[in-house]
N, C-alpha and C positions, 0 to 999 in steps of 0.2 A: 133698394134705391138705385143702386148701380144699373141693372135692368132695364127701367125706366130710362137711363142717360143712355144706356145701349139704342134702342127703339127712337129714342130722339135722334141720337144721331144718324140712326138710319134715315128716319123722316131729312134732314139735311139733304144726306146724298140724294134722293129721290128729288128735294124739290130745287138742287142745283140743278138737277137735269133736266126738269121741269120749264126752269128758266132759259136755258140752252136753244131748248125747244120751241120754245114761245117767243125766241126771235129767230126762227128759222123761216126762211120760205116756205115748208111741208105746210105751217096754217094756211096758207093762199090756197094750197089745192084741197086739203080737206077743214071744214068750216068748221066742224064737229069736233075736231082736237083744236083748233083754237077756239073755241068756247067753253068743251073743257078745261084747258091752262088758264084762261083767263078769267075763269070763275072763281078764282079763288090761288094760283099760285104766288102772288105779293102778298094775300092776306096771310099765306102763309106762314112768308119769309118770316115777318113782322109779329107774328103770332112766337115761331121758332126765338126770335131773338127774344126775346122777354120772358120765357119761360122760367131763367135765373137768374132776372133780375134781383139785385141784394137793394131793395133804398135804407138799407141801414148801413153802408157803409159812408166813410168822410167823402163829401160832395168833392173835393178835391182831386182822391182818389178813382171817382166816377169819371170827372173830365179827364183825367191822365189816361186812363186804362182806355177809355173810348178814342181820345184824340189817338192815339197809339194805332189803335185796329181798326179804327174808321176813316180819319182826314189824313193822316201822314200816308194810308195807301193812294187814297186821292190825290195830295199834292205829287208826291211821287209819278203815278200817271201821268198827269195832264204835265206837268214837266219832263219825263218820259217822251210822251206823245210827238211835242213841240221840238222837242233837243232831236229828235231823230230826223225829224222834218228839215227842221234846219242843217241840221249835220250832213244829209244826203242831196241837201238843193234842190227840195220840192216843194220848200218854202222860204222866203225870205223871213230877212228878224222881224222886219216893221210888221208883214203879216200874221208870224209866229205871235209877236207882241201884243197885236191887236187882239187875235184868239185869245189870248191868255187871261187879259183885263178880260173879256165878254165871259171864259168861263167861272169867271167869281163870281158868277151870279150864280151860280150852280145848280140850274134848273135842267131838264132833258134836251131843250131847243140849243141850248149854249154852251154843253158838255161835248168836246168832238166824240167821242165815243158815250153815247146817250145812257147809257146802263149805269151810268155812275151818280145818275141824280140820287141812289140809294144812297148812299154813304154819307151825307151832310144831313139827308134826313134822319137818319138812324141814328144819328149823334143827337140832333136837338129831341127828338122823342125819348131818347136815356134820360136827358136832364126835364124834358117833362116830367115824366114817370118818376120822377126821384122827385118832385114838388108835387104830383097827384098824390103819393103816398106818403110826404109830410102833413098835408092838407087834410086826409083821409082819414090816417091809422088814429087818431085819437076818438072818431068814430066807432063806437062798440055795439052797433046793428050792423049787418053784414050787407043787411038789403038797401041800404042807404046807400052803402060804396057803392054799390051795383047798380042803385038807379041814378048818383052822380055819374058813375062812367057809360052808361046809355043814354042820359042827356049829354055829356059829351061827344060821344060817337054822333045826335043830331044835329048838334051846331058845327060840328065838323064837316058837315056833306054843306051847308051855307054857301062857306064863300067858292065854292067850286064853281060855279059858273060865273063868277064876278073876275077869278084870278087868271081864268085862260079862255078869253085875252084876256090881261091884268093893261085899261088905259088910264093913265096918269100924264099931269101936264107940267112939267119943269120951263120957267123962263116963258111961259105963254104958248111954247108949244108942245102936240100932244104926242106923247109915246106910248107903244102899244108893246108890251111886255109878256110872257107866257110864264107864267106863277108867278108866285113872291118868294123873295130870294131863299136859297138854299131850302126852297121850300116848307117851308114855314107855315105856311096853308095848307098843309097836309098833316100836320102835326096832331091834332086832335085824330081828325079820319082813322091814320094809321096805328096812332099810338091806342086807341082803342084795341084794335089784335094783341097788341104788346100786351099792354096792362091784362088784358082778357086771358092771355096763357099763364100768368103769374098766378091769375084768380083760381083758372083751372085746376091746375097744375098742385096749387094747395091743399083746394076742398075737390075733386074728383077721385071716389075710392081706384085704387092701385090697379084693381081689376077692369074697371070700365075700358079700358082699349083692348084689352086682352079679351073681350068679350067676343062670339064670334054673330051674336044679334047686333053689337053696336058698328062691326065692321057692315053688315050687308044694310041695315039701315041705313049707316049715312051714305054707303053707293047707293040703294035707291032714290034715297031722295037727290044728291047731287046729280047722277043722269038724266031723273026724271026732270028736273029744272034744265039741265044741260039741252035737252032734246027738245022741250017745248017751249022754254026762252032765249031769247037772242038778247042778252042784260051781262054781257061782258064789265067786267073792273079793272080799271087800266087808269090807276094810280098818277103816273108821268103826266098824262093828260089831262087828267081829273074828272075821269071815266067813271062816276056812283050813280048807275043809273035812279035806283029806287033802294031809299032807306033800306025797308025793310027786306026785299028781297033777295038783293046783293049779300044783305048780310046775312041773311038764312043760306044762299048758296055759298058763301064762305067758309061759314062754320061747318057745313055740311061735310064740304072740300075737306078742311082742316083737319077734320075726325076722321076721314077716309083713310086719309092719308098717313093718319098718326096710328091709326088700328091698322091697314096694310103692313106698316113698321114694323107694327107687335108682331105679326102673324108670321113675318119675313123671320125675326128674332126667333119667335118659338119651333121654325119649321125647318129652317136655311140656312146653316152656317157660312156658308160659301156666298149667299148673296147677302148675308147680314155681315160679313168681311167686304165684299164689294163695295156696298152702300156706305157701307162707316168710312171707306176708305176715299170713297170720293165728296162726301159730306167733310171730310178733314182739311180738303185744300179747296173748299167753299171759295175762298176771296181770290184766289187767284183763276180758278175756273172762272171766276163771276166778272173779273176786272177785265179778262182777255178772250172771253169768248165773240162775242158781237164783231171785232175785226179781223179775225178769224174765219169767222164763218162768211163773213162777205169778201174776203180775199179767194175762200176756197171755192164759193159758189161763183166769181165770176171767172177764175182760171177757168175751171171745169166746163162752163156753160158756152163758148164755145166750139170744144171738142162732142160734147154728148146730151147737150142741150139741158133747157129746166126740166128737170122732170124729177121724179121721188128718189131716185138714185141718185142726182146731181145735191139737192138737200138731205138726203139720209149721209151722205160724205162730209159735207160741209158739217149735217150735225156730230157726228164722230170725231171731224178734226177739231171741232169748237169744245171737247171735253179731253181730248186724248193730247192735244198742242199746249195746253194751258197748264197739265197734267206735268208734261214733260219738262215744259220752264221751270214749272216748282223744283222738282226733281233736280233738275242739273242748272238751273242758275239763280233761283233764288234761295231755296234752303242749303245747300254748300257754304254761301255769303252772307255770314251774320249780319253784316252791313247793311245790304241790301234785304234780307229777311227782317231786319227789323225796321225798315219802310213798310213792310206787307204787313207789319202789326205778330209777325213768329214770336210766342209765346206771349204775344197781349192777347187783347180784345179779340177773335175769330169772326165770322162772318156766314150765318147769324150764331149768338151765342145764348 
């Protein structure tokens, strides 16, 4: 058992890096690594966090341990964000103020730093998943669950073109919105990966990752869709181009990437240390890469212009800066580490 949690947390480190990547500039120049990342690196995420889902524990317990690791690192931020804004006089309150109301809406267009529409969803998809598996477990055909959470997964792709724009008319006039709050509309979509790695994770003998057919299988088939479709999944947006396809390339993604893990595990001590080690401060890589990377890429750009050196830097300081805060100022300060969720909830878990 223990093995298995090594190999996951491998998969983590890879697919914080993942993410790093997939808001770097480097996708503008080559099209081919942003269609790989985005074929499947959120389904990941979302897949990773559900894997230990417990719905047998007190619903109470569920919202503490998440509010913890998920929204208090959020509130933190965006009060963060705003308090520095203000503090240095590069914003005033009323504008500070204004921001602040707009980002409780908590979608990607309203969040100043975009990356964070994860965290309100991953809360409300927990307390999903803890009501699909009250709903569910008194079910004792297994293919039942299975074919409730694939008609899930369909009416989850639904409202995706209805929510972005999401237009609604308050007092006669009309307002033009991008999701529903906190994301909400995404909730079925994503939480399908969720619940799907619990399923996995249960009934998938021990060996299936460890296999070295199931690792070059699912790279075939992920490159082969990678190279001859252009069917990116980009979540924020509410990017599912095709039911079925997205989700074949996801899954595909997912197993690549969870067998890559294995194989790191069984081969590489040194980058199965690497991996765990950058998979363990997930939330704080995740919360501070994105302004990061756009501070390093416009310094540098220019002295030495856009080019793969200018984003291969910015990607570096967007894993190795976020790295370093952990390090020296938020794990030092239990105070402030327990805003980032130290020793709750992790990101994914």
């Amino acid at each position: 058992m223990q093995k298995r949690v090594q190999y996951i947390d491998i998969a983590k480190g890879i697919g914080i890096l993942l993410v790093v990547l997939g808001h770097n500039d480097m996708n503008y120049y080559h099209p081919i690594l942003h269609r790989f990342i985005y074929a499947f690196h959120m389904a990941l995420f979302f897949f990773l966090s559900g894997i230990f889902f417990n719905p047998d524990r007190p619903f109470k317990t569920l919202l503490k341990k998440r509010f913890d690791g998920l929204i208090k690192p959020l509130i933190f931020t965006i009060l963060l964000i705003y308090g520095i804004s203000v503090f240095f006089g590069k914003m005033s309150f009323a504008t500070a103020g204004g921001r602040l109301l707009k980002s409780l809406y908590m979608t990607g267009p309203y969040l100043n730093w975009v990356q964070l529409w994860f965290l309100p969803l991953l809360f409300l998809i927990n307390i999903y998943a803890y009501f699909f598996y009250k709903f569910t477990n008194p079910i004792k055909k297994d293919w039942i669950r299975w074919l409730i959470l694939i008609i899930t997964l369909w009416i989850g792709t639904l409202p995706l073109a209805h929510t972005w724009p999401l237009e609604i008319e308050i007092l006669g006039k009309s307002l033009i919105l991008h999701g529903a709050p906190a994301n909400v509309d995404l909730v079925l979509l994503a939480g399908f990966f969720f619940i799907l790695a619990r399923e996995i994770y249960r009934n998938v003998p021990e060996d299936f990752f460890s296999s070295k057919i199931t690792f070059f299988a699912s790279a075939t088939i992920l490159l082969g869709m990678v190279f001859t479709l252009d069917i990116p999944i980009d979540f924020n947006t509410r990017l599912y181009t095709s039911l079925i396809l997205n989700t074949i390339e996801a899954i595909a993604g997912i197993i690549f990437i969870l067998s890559l893990s294995r194989q790191i595990e069984l081969h590489s001590e040194k980058l199965t240390c690497l991996f765990k080690y950058i998979g363990s401060l997930t939330i704080s890589i995740f919360i501070f890469h994105v302004p990061i990377q756009e501070m390093v890429n416009n310094k540098l750009n220019p002295y030495i212009g856009q080019n793969d050196l200018t984003v291969t830097i910015a990607f570096l300081a967007g894993v190795l800066i976020p790295i370093f805060i952990h390090e020296f100022f938020i794990n030092p300060n239990p105070k402030v580490g327990a805003w980032f969720g130290m020793g709750k909830a992790k990101l994914p878990e």
